[in-house]
Gaussian input, Z-matrix of N, CA and C with variables (Angstrom, degrees):
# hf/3-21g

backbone

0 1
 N
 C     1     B1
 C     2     B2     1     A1
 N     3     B3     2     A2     1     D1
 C     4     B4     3     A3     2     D2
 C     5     B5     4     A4     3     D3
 N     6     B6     5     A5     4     D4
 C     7     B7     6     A6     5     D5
 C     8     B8     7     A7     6     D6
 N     9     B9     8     A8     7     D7
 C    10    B10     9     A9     8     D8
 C    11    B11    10    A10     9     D9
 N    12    B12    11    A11    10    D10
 C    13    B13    12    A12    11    D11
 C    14    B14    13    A13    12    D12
 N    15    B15    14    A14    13    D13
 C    16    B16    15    A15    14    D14
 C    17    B17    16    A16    15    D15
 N    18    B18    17    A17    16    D16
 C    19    B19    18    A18    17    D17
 C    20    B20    19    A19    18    D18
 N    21    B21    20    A20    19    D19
 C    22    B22    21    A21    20    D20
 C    23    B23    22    A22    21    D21
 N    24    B24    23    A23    22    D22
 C    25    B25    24    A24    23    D23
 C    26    B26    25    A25    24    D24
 N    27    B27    26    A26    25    D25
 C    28    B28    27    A27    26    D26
 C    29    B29    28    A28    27    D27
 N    30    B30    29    A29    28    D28
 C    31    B31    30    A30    29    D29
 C    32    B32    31    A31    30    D30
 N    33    B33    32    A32    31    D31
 C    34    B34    33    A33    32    D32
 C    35    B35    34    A34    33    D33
 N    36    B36    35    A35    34    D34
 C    37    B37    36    A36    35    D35
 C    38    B38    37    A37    36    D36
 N    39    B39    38    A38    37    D37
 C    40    B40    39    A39    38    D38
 C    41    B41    40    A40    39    D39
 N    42    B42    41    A41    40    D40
 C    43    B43    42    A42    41    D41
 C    44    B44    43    A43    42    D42
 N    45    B45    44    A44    43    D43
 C    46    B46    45    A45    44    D44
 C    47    B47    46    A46    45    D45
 N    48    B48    47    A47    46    D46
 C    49    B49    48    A48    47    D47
 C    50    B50    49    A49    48    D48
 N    51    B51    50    A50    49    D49
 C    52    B52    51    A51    50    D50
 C    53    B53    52    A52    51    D51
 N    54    B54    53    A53    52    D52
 C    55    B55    54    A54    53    D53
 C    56    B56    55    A55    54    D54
 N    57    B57    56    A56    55    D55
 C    58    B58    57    A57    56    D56
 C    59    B59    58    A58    57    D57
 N    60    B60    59    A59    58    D58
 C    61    B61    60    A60    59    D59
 C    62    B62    61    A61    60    D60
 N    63    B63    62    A62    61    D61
 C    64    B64    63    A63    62    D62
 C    65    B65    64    A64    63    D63
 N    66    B66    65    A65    64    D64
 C    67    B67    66    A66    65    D65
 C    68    B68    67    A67    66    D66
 N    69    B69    68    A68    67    D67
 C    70    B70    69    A69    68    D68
 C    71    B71    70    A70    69    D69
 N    72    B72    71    A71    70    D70
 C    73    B73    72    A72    71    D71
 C    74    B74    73    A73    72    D72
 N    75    B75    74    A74    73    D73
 C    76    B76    75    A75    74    D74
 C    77    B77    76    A76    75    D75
 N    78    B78    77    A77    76    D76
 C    79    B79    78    A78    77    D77
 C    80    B80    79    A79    78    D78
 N    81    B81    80    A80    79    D79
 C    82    B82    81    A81    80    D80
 C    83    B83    82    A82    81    D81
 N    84    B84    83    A83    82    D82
 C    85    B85    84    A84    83    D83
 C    86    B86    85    A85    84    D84
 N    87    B87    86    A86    85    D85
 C    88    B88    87    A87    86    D86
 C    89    B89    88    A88    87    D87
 N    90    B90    89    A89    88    D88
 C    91    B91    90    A90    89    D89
 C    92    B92    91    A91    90    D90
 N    93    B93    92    A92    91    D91
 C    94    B94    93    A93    92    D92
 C    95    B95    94    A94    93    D93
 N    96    B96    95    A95    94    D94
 C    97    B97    96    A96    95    D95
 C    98    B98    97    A97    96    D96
 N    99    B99    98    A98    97    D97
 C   100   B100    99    A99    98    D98
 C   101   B101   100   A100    99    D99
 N   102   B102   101   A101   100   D100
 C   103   B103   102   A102   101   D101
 C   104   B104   103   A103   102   D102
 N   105   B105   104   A104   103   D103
 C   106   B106   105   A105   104   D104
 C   107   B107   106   A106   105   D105
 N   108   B108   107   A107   106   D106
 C   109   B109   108   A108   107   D107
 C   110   B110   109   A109   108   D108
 N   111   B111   110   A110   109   D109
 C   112   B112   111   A111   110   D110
 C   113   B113   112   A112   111   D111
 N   114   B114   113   A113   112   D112
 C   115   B115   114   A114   113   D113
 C   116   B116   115   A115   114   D114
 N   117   B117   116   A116   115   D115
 C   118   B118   117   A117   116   D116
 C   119   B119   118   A118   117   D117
 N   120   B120   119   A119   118   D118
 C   121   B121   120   A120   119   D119
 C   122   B122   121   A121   120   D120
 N   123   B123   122   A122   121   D121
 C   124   B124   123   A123   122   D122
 C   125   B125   124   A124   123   D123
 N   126   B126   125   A125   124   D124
 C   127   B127   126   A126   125   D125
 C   128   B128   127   A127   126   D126
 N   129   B129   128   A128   127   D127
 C   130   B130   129   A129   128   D128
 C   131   B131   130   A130   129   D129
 N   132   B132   131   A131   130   D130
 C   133   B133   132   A132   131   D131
 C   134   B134   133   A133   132   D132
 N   135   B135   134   A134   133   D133
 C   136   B136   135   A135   134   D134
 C   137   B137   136   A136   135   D135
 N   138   B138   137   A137   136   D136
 C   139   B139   138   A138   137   D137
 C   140   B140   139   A139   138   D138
 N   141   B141   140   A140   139   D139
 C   142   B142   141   A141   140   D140
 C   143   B143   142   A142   141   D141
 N   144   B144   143   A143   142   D142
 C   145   B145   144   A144   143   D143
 C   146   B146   145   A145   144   D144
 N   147   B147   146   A146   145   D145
 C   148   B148   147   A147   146   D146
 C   149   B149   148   A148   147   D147
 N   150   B150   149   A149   148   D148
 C   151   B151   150   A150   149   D149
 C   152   B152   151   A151   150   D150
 N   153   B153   152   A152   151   D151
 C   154   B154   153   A153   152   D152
 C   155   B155   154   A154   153   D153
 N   156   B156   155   A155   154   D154
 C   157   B157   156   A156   155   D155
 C   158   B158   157   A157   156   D156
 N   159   B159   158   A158   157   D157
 C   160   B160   159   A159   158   D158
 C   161   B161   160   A160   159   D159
 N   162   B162   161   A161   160   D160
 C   163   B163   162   A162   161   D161
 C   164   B164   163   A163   162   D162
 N   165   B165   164   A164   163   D163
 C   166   B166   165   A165   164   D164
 C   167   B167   166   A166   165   D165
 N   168   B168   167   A167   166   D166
 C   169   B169   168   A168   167   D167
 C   170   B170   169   A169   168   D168
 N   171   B171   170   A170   169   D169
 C   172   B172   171   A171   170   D170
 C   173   B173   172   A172   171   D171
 N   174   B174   173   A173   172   D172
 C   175   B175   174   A174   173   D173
 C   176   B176   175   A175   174   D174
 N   177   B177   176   A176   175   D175
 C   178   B178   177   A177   176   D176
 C   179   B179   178   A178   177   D177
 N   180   B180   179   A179   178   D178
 C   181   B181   180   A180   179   D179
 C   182   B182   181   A181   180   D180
 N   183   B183   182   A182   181   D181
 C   184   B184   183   A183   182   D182
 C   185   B185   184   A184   183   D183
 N   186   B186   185   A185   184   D184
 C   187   B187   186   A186   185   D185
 C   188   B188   187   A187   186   D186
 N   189   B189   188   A188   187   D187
 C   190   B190   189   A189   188   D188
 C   191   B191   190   A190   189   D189
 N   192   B192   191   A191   190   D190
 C   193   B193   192   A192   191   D191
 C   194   B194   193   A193   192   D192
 N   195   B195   194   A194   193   D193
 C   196   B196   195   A195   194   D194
 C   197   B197   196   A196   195   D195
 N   198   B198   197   A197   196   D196
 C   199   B199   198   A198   197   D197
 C   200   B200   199   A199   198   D198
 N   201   B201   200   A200   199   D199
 C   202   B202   201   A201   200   D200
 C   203   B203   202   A202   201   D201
 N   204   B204   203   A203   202   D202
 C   205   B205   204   A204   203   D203
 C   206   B206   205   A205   204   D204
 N   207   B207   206   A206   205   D205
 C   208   B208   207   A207   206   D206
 C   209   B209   208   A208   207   D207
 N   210   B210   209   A209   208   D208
 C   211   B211   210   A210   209   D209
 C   212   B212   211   A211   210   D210
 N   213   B213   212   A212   211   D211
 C   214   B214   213   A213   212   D212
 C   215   B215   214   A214   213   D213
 N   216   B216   215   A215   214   D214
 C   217   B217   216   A216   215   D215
 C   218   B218   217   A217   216   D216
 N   219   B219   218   A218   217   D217
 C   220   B220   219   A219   218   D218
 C   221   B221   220   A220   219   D219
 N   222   B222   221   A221   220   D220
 C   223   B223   222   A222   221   D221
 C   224   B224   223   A223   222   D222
 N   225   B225   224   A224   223   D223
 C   226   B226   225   A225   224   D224
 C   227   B227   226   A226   225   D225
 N   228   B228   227   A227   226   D226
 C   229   B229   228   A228   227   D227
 C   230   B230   229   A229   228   D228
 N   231   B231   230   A230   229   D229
 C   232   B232   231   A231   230   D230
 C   233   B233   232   A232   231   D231
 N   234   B234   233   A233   232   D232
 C   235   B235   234   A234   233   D233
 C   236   B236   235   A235   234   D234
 N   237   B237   236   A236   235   D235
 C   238   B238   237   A237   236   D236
 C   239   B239   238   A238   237   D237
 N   240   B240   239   A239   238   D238
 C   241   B241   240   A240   239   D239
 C   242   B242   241   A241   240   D240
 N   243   B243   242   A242   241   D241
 C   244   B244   243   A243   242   D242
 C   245   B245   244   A244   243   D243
 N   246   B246   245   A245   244   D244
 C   247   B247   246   A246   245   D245
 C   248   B248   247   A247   246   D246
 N   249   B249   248   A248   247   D247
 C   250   B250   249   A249   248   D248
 C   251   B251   250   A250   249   D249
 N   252   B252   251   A251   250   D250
 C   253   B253   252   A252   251   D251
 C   254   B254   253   A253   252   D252
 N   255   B255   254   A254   253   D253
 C   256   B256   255   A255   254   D254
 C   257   B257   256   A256   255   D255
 N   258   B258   257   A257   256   D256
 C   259   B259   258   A258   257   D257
 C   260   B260   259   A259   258   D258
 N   261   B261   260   A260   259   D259
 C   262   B262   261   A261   260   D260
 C   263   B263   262   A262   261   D261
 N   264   B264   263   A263   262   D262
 C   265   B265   264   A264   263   D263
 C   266   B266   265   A265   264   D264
 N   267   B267   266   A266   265   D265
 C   268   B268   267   A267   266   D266
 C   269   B269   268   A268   267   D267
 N   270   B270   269   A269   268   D268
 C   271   B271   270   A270   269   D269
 C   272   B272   271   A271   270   D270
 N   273   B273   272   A272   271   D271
 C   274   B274   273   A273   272   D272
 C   275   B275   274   A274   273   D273
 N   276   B276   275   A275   274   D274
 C   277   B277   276   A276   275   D275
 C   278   B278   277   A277   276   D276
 N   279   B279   278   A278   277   D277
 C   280   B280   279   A279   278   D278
 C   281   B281   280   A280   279   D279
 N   282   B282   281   A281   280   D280
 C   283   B283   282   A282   281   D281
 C   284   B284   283   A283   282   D282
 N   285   B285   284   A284   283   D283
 C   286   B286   285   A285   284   D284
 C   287   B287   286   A286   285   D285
 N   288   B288   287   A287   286   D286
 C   289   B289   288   A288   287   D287
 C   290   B290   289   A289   288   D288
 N   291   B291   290   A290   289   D289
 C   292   B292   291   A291   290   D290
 C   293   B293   292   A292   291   D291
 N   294   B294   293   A293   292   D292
 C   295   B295   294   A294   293   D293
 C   296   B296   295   A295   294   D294
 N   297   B297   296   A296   295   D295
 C   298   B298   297   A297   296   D296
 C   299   B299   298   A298   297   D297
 N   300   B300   299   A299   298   D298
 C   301   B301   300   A300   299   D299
 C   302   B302   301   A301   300   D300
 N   303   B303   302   A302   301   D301
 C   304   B304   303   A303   302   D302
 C   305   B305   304   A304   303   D303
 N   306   B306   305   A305   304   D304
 C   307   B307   306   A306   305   D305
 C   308   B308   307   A307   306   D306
 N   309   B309   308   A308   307   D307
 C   310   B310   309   A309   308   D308
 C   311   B311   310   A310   309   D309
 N   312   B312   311   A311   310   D310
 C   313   B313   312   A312   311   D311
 C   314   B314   313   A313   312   D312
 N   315   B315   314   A314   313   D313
 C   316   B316   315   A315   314   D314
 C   317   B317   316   A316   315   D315

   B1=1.4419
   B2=1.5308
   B3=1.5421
   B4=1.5768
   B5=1.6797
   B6=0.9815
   B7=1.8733
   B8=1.2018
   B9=0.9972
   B10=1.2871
   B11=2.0037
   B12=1.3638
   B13=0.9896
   B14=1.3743
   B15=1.7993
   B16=1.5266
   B17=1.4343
   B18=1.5815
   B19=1.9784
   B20=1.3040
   B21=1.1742
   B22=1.2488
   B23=1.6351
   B24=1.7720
   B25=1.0811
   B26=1.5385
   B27=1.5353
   B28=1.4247
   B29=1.3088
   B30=1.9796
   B31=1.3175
   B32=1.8338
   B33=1.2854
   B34=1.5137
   B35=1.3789
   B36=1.3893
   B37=1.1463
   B38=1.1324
   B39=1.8933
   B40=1.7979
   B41=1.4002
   B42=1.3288
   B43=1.3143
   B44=1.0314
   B45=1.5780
   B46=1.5825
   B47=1.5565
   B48=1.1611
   B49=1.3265
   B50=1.6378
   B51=1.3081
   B52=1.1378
   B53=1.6997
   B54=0.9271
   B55=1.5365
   B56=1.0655
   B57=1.6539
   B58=1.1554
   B59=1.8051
   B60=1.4848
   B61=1.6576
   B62=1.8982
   B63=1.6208
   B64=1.4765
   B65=1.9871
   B66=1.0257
   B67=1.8765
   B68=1.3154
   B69=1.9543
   B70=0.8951
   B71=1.5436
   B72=1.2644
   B73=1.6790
   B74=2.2107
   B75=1.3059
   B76=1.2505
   B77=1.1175
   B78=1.2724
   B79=1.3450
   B80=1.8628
   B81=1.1725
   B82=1.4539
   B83=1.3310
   B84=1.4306
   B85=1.1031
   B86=1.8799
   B87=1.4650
   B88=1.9363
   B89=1.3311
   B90=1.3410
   B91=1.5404
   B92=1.4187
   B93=1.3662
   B94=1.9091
   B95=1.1277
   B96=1.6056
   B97=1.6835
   B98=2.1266
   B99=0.7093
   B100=1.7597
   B101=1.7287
   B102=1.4280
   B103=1.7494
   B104=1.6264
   B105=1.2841
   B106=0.9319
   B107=1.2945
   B108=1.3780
   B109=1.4851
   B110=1.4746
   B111=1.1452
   B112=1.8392
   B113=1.9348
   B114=1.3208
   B115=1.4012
   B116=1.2168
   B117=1.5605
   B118=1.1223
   B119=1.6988
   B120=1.5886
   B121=1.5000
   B122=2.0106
   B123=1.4399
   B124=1.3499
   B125=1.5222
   B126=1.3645
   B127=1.2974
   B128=1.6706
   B129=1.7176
   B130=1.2362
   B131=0.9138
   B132=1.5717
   B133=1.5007
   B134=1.3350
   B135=1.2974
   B136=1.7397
   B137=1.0689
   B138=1.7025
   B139=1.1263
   B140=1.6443
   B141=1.5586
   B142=0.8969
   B143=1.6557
   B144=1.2182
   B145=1.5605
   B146=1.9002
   B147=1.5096
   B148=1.5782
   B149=1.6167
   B150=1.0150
   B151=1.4779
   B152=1.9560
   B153=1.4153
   B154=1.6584
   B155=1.3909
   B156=1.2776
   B157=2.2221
   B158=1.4708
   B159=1.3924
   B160=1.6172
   B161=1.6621
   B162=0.9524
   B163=2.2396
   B164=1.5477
   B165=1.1701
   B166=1.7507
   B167=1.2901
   B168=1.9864
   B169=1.5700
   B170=1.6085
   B171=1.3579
   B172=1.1593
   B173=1.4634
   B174=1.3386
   B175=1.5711
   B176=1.8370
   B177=1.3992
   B178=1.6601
   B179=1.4892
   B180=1.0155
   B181=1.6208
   B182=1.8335
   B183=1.0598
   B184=1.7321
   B185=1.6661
   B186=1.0975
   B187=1.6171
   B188=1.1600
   B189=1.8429
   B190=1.2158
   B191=1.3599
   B192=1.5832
   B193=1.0423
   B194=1.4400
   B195=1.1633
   B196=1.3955
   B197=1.9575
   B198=1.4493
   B199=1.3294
   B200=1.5023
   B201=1.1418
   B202=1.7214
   B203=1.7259
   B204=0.9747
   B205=1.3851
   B206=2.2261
   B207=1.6638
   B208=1.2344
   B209=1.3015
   B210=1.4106
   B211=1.1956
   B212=1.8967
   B213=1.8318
   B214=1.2171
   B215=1.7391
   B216=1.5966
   B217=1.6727
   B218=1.7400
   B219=1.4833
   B220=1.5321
   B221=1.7365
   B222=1.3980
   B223=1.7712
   B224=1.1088
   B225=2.0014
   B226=1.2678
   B227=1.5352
   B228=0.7871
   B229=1.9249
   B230=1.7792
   B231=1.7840
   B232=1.8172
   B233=1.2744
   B234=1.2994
   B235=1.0586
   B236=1.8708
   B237=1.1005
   B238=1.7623
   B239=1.1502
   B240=1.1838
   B241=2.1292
   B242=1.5061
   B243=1.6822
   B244=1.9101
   B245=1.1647
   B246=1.1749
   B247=1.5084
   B248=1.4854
   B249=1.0480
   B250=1.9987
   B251=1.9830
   B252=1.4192
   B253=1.5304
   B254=1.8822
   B255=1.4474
   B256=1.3917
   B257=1.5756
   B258=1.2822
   B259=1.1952
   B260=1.3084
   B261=1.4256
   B262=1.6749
   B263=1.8093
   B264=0.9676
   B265=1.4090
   B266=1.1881
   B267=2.0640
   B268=1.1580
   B269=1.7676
   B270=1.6322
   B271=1.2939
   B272=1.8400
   B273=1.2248
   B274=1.4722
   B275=1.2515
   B276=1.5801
   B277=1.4900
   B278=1.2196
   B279=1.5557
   B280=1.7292
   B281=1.4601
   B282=0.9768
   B283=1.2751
   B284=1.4874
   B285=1.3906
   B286=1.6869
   B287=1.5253
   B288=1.1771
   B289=1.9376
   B290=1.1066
   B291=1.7965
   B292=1.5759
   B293=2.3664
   B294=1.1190
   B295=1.6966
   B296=2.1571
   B297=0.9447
   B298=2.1244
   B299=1.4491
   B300=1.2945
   B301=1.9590
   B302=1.6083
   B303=0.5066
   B304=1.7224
   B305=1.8894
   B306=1.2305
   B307=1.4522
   B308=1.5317
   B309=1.8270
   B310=1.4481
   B311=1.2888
   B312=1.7144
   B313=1.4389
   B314=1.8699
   B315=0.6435
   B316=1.6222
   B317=1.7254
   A1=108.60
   A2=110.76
   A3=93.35
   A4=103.57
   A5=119.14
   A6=148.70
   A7=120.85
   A8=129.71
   A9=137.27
   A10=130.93
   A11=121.75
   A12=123.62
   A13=103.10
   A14=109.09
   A15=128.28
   A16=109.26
   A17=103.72
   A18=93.98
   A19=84.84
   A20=111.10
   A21=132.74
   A22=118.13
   A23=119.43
   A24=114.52
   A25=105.53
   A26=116.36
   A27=105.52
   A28=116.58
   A29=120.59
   A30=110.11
   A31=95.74
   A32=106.86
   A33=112.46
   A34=129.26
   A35=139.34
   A36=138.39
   A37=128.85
   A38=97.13
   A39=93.61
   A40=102.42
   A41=131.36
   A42=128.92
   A43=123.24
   A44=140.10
   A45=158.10
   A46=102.32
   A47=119.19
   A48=120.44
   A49=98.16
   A50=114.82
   A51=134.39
   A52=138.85
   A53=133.59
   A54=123.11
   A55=120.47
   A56=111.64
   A57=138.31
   A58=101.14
   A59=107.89
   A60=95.72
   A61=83.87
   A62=117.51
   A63=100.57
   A64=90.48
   A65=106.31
   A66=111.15
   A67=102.19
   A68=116.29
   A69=110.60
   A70=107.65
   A71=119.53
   A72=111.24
   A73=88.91
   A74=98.70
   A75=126.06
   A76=134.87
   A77=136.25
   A78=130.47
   A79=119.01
   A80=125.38
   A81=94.52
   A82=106.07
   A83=110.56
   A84=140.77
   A85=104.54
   A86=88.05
   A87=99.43
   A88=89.61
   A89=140.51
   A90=123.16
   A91=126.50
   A92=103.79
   A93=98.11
   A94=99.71
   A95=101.33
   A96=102.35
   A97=85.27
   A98=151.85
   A99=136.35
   A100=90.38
   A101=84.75
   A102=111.18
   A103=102.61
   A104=121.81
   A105=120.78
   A106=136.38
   A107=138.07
   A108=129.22
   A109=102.49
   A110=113.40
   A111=92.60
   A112=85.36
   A113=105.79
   A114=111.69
   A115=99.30
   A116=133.45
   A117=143.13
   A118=116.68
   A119=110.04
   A120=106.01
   A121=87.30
   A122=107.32
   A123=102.76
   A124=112.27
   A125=125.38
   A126=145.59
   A127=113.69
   A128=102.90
   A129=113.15
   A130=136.17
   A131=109.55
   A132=118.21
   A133=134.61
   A134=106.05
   A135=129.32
   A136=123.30
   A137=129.15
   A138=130.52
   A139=114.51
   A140=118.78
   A141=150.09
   A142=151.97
   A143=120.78
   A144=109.36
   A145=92.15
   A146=101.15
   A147=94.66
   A148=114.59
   A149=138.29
   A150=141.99
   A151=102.78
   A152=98.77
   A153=102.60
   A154=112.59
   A155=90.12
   A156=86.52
   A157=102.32
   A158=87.55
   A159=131.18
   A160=105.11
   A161=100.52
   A162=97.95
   A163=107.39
   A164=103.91
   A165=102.85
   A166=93.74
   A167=129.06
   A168=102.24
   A169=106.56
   A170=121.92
   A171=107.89
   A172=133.08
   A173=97.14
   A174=82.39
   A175=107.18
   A176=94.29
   A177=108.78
   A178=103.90
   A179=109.88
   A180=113.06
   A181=139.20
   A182=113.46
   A183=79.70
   A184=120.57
   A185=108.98
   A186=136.61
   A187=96.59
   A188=105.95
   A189=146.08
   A190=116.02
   A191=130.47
   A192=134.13
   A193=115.38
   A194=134.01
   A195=146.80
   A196=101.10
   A197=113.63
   A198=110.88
   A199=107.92
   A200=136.98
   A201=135.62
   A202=111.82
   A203=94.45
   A204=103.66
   A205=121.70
   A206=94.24
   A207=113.33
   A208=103.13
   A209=151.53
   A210=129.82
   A211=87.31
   A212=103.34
   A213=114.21
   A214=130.86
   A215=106.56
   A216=95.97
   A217=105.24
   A218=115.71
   A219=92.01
   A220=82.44
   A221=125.92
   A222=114.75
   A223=90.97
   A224=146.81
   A225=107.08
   A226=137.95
   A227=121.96
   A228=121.97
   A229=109.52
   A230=87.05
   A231=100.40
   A232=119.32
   A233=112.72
   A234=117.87
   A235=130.40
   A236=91.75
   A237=125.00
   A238=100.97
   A239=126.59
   A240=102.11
   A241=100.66
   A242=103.94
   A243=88.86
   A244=95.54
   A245=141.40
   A246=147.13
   A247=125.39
   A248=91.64
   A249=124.19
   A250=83.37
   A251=102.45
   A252=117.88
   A253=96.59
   A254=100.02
   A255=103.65
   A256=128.68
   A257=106.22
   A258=122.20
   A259=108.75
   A260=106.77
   A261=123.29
   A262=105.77
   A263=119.38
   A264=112.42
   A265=112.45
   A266=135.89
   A267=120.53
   A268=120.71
   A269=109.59
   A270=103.92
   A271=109.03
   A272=92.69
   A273=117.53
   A274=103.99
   A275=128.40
   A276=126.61
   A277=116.63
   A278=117.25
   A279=110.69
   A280=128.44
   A281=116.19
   A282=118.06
   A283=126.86
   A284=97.77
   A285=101.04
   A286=91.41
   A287=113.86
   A288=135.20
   A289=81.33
   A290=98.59
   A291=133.91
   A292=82.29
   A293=99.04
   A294=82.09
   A295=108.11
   A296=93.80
   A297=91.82
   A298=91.31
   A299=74.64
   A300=97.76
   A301=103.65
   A302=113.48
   A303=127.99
   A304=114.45
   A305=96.21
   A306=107.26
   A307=101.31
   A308=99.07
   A309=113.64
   A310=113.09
   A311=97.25
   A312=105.50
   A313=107.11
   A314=119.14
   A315=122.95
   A316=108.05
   D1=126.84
   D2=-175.33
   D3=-121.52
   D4=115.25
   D5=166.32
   D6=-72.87
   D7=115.00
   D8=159.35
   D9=-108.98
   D10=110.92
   D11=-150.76
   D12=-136.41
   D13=122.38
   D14=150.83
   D15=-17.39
   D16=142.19
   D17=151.27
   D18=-148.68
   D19=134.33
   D20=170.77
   D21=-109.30
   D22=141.22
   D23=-175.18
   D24=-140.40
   D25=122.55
   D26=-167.57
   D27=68.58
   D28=-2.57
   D29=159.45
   D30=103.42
   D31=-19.73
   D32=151.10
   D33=-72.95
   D34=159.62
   D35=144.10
   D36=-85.67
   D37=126.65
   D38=-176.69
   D39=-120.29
   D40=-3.48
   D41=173.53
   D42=175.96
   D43=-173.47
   D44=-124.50
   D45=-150.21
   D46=98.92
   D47=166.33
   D48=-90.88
   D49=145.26
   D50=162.58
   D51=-133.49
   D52=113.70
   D53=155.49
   D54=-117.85
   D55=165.04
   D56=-132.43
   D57=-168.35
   D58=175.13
   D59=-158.05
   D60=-103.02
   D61=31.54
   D62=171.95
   D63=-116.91
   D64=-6.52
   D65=-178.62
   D66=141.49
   D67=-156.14
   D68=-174.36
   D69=-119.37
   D70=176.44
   D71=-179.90
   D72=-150.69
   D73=138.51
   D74=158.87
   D75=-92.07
   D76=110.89
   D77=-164.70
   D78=-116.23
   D79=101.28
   D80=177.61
   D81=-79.71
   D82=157.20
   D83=-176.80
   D84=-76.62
   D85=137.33
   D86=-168.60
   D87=-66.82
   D88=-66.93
   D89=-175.70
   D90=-34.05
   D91=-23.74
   D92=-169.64
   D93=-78.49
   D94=150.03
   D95=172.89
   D96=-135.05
   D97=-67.52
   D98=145.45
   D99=70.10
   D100=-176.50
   D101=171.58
   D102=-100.39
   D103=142.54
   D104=151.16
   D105=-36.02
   D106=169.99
   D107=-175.44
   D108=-98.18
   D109=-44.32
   D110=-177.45
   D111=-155.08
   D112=168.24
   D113=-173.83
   D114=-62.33
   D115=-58.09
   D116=171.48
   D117=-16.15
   D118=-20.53
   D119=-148.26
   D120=-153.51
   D121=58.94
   D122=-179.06
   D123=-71.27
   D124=173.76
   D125=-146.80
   D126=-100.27
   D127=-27.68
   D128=160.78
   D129=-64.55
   D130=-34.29
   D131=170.04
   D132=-70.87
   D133=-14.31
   D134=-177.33
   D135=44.63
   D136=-34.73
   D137=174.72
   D138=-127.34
   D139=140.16
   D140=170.77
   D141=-102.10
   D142=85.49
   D143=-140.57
   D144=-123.10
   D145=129.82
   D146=162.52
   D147=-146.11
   D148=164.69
   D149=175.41
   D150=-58.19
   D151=-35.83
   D152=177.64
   D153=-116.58
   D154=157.18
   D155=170.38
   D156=-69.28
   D157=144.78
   D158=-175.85
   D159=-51.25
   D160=120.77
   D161=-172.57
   D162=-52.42
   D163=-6.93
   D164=-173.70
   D165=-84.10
   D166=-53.17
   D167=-176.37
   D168=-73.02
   D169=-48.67
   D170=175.65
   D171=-14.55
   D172=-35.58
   D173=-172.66
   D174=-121.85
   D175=43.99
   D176=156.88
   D177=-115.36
   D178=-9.49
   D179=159.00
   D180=-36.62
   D181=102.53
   D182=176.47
   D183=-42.12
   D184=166.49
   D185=167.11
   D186=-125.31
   D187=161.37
   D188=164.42
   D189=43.62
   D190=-124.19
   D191=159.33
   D192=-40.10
   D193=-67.37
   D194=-167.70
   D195=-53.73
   D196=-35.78
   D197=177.09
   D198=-85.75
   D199=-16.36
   D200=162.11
   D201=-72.78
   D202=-63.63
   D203=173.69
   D204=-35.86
   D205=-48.07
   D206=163.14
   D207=-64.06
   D208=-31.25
   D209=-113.80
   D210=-122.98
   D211=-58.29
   D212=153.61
   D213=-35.11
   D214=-54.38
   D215=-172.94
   D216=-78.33
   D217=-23.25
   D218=-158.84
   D219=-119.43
   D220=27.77
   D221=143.75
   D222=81.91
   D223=0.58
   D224=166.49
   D225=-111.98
   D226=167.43
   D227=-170.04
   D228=-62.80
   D229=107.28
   D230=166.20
   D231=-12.79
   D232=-47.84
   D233=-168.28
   D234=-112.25
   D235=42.01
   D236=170.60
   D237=-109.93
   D238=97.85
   D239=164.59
   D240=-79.92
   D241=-21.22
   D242=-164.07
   D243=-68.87
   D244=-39.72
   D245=157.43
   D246=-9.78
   D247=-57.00
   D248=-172.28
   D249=-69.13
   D250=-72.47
   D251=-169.34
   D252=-30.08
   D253=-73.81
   D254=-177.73
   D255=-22.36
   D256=-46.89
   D257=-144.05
   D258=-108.44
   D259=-8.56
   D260=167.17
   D261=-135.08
   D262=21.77
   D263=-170.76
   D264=-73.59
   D265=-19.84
   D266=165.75
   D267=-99.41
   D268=39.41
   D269=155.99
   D270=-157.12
   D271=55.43
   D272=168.77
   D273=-55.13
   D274=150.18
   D275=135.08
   D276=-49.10
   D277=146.43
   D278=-178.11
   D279=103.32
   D280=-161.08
   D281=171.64
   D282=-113.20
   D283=12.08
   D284=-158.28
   D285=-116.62
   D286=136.69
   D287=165.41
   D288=-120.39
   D289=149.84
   D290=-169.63
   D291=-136.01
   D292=122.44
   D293=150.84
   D294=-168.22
   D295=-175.68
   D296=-170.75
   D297=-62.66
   D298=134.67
   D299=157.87
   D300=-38.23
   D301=-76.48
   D302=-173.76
   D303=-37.46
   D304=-33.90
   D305=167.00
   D306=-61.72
   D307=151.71
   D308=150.91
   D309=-96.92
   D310=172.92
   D311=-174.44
   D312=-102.17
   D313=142.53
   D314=-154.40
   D315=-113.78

């Protein structure tokens, strides 16, 4: 399944999350000039690629109860976080919104 997803920081765009059936890859976007998203994921490097999501979205993810509970009312699989991400990505803790390419930014 291949996804492509906004990330917004401060309500800006700083880059292109993507997966694909080889993993996922992060991209900031050549316009951003911003803070990086987490040390883990500096600004120099611009791109980011792993077989799993990156521990930085991972862990805007629900957990435990709060990720069943999500998983049950809005129909998607426990075990998607990009899923989870999607589907809550504009009321994250933080500063960071995740939402479809296709979306505007509001």
């Amino acid at each position: 399944m291949d996804r492509k997803v906004k990330v917004l920081l401060y309500g800006k765009l700083c880059g292109v999350l993507s997966q694909n059936v080889h993993g996922f890859t992060f991209e900031y976007d050549a316009s951003y000039k911003g803070r990086s998203l987490s040390l883990s994921m500096p600004l120099k490097e611009k791109r980011f690629e792993s077989k799993e999501l990156h521990p930085f979205f991972l862990s805007l993810a629900p957990e435990g109860w709060l990720k069943k509970r999500y998983s049950e009312l809005q129909k998607i699989d426990d075990n998607d976080p990009l899923g989870m991400l999607l589907s809550n990505g504009k009321n994250l803790l933080g500063a960071v919104q995740l939402m479809r390419l296709e979306e505007h930014v509001s």
